[in-house]
C-alpha positions in Angstrom: 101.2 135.5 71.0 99.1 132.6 71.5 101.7 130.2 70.3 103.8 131.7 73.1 101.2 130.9 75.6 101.1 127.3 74.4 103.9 126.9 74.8 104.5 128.5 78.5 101.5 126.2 79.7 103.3 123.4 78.3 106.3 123.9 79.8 104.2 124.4 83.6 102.7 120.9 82.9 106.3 119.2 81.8 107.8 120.5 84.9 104.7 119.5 87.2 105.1 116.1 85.9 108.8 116.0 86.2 108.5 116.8 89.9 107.0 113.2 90.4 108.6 110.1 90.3 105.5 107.6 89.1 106.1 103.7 89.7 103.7 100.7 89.3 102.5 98.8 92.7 100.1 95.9 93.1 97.1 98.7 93.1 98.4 100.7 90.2 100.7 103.3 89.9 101.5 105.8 92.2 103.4 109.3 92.1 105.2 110.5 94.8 106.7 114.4 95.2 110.0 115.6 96.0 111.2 115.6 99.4 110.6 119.5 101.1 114.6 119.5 101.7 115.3 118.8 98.0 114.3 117.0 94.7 117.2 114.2 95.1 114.8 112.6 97.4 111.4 110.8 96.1 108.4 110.6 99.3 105.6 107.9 98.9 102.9 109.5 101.0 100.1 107.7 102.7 99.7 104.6 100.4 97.7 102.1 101.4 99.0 98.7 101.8 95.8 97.1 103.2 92.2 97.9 103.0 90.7 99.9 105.4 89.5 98.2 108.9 86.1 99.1 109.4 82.8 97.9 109.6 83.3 94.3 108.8 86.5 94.4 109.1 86.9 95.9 112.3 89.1 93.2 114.6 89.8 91.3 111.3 92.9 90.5 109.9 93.9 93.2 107.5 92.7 92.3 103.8 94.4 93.7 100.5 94.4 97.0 99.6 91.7 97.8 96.8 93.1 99.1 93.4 92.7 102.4 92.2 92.1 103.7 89.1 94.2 105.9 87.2 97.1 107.6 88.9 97.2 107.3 93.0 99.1 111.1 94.0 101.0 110.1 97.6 101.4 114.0 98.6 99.8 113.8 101.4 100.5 111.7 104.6 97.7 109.4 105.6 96.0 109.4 109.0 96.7 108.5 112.5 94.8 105.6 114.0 92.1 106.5 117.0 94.5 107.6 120.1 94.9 109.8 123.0 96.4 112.9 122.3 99.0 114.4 124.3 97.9 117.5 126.4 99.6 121.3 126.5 102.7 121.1 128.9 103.0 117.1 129.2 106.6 116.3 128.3 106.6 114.6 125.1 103.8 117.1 124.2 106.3 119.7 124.2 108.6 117.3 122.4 107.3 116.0 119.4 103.5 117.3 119.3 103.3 121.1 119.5 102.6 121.1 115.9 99.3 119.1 116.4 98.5 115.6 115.5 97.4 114.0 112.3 94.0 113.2 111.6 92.4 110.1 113.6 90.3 107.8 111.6 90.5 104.2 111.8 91.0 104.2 107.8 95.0 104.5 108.5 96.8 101.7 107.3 99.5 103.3 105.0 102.6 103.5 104.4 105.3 105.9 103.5 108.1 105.6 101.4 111.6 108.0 100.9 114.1 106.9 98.2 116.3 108.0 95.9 114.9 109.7 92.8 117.2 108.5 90.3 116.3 104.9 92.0 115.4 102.4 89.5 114.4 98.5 88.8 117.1 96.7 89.5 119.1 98.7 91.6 118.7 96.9 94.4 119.1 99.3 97.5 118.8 97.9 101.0 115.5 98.9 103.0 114.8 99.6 106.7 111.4 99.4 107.7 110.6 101.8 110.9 107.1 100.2 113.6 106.9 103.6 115.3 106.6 103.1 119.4 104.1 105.0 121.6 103.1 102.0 123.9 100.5 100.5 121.0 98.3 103.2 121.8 99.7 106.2 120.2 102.3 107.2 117.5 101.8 107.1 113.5 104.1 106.7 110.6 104.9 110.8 110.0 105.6 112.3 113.0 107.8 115.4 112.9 110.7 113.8 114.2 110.7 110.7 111.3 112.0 111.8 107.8 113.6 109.8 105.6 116.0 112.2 103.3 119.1 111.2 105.5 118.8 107.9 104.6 118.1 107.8 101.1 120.8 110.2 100.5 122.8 107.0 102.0 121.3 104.8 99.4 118.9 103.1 102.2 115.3 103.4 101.5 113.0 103.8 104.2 109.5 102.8 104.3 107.9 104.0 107.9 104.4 101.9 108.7 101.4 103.0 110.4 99.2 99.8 112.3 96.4 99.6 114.6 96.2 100.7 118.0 94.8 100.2 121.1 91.2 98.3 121.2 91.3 98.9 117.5 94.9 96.8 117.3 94.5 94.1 120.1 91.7 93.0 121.0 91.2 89.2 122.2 87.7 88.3 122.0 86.7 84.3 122.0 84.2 85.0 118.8 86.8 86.8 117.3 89.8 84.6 117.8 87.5 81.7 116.1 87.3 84.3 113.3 90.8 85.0 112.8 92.6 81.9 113.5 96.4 81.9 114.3 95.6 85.7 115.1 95.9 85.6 118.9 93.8 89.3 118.4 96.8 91.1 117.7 95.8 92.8 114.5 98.4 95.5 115.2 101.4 92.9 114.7 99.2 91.5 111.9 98.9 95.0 110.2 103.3 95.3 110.1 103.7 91.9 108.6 101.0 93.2 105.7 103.0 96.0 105.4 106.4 93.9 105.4 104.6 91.5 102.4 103.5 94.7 100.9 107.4 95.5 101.2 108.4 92.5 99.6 106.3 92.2 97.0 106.7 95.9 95.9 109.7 97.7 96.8 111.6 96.3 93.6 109.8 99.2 91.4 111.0 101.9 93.8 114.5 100.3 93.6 114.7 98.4 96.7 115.9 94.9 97.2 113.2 92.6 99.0 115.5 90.6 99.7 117.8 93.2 101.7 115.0 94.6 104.5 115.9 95.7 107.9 113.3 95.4 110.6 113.7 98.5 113.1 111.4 100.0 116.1 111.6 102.1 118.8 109.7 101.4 122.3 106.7 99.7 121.4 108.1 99.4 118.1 110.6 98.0 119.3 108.8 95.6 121.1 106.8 94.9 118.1 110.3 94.1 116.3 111.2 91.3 119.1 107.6 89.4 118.6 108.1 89.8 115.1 111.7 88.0 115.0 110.2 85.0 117.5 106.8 84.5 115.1 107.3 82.0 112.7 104.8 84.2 110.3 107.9 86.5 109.5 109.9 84.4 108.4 111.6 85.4 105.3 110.6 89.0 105.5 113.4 90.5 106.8 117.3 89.9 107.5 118.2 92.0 109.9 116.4 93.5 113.0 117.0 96.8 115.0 115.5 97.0 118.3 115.7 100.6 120.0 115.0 101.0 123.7 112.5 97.5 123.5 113.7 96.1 126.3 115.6 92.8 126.3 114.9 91.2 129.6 113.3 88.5 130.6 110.3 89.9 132.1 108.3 89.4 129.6 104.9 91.1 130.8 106.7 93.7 129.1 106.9 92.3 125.7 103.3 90.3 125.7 100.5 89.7 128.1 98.5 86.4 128.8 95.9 85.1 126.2 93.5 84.8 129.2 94.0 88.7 130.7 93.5 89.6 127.0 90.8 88.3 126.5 89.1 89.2 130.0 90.0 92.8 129.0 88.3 92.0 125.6 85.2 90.5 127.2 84.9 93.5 130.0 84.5 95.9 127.2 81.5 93.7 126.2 80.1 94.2 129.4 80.1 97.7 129.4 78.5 97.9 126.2 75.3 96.5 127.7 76.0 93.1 126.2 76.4 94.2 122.9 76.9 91.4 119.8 79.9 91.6 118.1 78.5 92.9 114.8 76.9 95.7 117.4 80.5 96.2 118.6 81.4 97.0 114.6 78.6 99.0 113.7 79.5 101.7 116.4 81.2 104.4 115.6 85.2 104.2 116.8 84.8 107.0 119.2 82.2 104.7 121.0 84.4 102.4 121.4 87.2 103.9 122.3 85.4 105.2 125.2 84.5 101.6 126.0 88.0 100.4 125.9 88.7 103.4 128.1 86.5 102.0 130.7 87.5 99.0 130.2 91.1 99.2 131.2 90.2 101.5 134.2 87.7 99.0 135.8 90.7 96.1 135.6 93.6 97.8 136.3 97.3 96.3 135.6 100.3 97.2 133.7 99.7 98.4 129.8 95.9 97.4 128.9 95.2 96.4 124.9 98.6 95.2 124.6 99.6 92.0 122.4 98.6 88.7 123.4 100.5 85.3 123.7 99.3 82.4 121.4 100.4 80.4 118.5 101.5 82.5 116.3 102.9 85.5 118.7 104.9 84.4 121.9 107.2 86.0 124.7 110.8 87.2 122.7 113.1 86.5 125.7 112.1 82.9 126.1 112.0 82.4 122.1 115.4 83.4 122.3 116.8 81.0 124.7 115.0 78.2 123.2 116.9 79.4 119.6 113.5 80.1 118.1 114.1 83.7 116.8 114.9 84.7 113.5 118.6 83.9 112.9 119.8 87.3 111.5 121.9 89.9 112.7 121.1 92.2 115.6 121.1 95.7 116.6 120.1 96.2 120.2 120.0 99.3 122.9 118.8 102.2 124.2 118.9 105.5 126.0 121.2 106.0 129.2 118.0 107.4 131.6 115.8 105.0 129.8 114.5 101.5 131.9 113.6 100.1 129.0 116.8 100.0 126.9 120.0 99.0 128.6 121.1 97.0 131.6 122.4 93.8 131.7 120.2 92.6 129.5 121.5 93.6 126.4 124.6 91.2 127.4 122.4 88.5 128.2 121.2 88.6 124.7 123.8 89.0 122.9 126.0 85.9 125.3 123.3 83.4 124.5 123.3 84.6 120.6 127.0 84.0 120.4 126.2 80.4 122.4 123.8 79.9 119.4 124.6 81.7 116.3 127.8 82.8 113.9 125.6 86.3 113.3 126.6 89.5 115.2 125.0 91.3 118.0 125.9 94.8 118.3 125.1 96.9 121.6 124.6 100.6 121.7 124.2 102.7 124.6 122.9 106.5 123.9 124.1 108.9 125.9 123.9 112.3 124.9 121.8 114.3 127.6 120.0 116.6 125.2 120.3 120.3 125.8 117.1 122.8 126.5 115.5 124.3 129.5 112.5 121.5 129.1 113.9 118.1 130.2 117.8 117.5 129.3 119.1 114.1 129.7 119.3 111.3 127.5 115.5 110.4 128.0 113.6 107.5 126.5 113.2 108.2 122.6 115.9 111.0 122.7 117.8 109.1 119.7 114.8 109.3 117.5 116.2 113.4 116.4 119.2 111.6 116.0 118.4 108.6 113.9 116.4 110.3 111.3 118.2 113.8 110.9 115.5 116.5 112.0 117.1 118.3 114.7 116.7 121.0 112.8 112.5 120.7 113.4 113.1 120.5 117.1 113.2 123.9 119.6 116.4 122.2 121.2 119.2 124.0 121.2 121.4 121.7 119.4 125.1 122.2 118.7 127.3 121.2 116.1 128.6 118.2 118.2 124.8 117.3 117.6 124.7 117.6 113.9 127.8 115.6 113.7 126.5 112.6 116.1 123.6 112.5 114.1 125.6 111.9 110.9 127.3 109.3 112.6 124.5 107.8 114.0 122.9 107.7 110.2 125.6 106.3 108.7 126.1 103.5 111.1 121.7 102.5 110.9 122.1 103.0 107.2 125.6 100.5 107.1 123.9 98.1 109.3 120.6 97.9 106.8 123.3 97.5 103.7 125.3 95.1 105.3 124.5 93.6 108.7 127.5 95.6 109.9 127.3 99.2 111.0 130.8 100.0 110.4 132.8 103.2 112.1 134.7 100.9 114.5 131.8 99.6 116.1 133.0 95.5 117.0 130.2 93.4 117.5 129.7 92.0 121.3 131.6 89.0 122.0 132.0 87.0 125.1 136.1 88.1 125.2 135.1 91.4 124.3 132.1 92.6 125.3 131.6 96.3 123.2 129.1 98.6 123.8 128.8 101.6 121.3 128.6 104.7 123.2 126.5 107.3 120.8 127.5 110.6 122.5 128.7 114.0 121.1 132.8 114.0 120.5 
């Protein structure tokens, strides 16, 4: 009788450690779980790829994650950085947040990671890395509508990246800017290329091929993708580059904002601390100075407040890209049909003074599927993001099987691009002759 209970509480501790996939990182080794929609898939959750920014470290550049001891359990998604938080009947409230928000804590720089679970050494599978949008004041790297089983069941693994926000994530102070040189106060953008080395110098034990990684955003990830490709602190980071509904025209108060209205914005907050000293500014709490920042950007009013700033090390995409000073790689670029930010004739623009420069591919998309429900149909800005990832299924839309099936497609040409450059299906890449344009619409 007892041996029989031996051996049934071994048997429960064989299959608990079966059920996660351990590998070794820089900080030690880590053990991931099975995906919820089945055990093919591995999920990374919440690992840290950089210490956490407070204190001290506040408006520093991000410093290396401190190793743990023993074995690190990613079960658990990490936390969002400080941001507003989307009110009861505001639109994308009722699309992607009715199931509540993450915890905010400034402690948030993580990472999380879906691949294959027969993924080994060696293997060598291409990797997309996702920079959420939500104007660089809101988002984080879990949201209900980002998953990554789609694309690891095509063999691409994806690794999704949470970075500061806001005050926390721009913020252009003179004393600060002496502190951090070649920083330009955009810790945000400083947190993704961490994440990106982190990526590169780590991703081999989950399978992954650093030398294979696809740089893809939406919105202000987007955005974050185009200042990425023109700063010459990527370089060598990534080969290809998606960039959904970032814009791609040349006003570029879009993309980055003045080093001077950055740091007046920066030096207003000081002001309406009382004068506080920087290492005041640090030792308050971060819902102080949120508030701060709050007041900050309503007392100087102008488009997007804490927003990247121009300097050495980050500059404007559009004029980077005339000049030829963007990362030479392949591009992916577009956007939704009722979305400002995504289409136009800039996406032509691009892509003509690419082909002018470059024997690499730009490929156009245009998404226009008006998505059904008694909310808000239409093809809205971010509508692609159910799409992209595979989780209609968590959304209260309606969807059809016309859906499903554009999704799928839509997968499988993301996941082509990130193993080849090329994202297959019949999709030509824009030429001057022939100037294609992907439409992304149910059949």
């Amino acid at each position: 009788m007892k041996l029989s209970r031996i051996l049934i509480v071994a048997s429960i501790i064989v299959a608990g450690a079966c059920s996660r996939n351990y590998v070794t990182v820089q900080g030690g080794r880590l053990a991931g779980v099975p995906s919820e929609s089945g055990a093919d898939v591995t999920v990374y959750k919440g690992v840290p790829f950089a210490a956490a920014p407070v204190g001290d470290l506040r408006w520093k550049a991000p410093q290396p994650a401190p190793a743990w001891k023993g074995v690190f359990h990613a079960d658990e998604f990490g936390k969002a950085i400080p941001q507003p938080v989307a009110q009861e009947g505001e639109f994308y409230w009722h699309e992607y947040y009715t199931g509540g928000y993450a915890e905010l804590d400034e402690d948030g720089l993580t990472l999380d990671i879906w691949c294959p679970s027969d993924a080994r050494p060696g293997d060598k599978l291409p990797v997309l890395v996702w920079i959420h949008g939500g104007g660089f004041r809101s988002g984080w790297s879990s949201e209900v509508e980002f998953d990554g089983d789609g694309m690891a069941r095509r063999g691409v693994i994806l690794v999704s990246v949470n970075y500061r926000l806001g005050v926390f994530g721009f913020f252009a102070h003179p004393q600060v800017l002496e502190e951090n040189p070649g920083s330009d106060g955009n810790f945000g953008l400083l947190d993704q290329l961490a994440a990106l080395e982190w990526v590169r110098d780590n991703i081999g034990a989950f399978g992954g091929d650093p030398d294979n990684v696809t740089l893809a955003g939406q919105s202000a990830g987007g955005i974050s993708v185009k200042l990425l490709c023109a700063s010459p602190l990527s370089k060598g980071l990534f080969t290809r580059a998606i960039i959904q509904s970032g814009g791609t025209n040349p006003l570029e108060t879009t993309d980055i904002h003045s080093a001077e209205s950055c740091t007046a914005l920066a030096l207003k907050l000081q002001e309406l601390s009382g004068g506080k000293t920087l290492a005041e500014l640090r030792a308050l709490p971060w819902q102080e100075i949120y508030a701060l920042a709050d007041s900050a950007a309503a007392s100087m009013p102008g488009p997007f407040a804490w927003w990247p700033a121009s300097g050495d090390s980050f500059k404007a995409f559009w004029s980077s890209a005339e000049a030829g000073a963007i990362a030479d790689i392949p591009y992916m670029v577009g956007g939704t049909k009722d979305d400002a930010l995504g289409l136009g004739e800039g996406c032509d623009d691009f892509a003509r003074f690419r082909a002018a420069q470059s024997a690499n591919p730009v490929y156009i998309y245009e998404f226009n599927r008006e998505l059904p429900g008694e909310i808000v149909a239409g093809a809205f800005h971010a509508a692609e993001l159910w799409y992209v990832f595979g989780t209609l299924a968590r959304s209260s839309r309606p969807f059809t099987e016309g859906d499903y099936a554009l999704s799928g497609r839509i997968q499988d040409a993301w996941c082509n691009f990130a193993r080849s450059g090329n994202p297959g299906g019949g999709w030509q890449a824009w030429t001057e002759e022939s100037p294609n344009h992907a439409i992304l619409d149910v059949e």
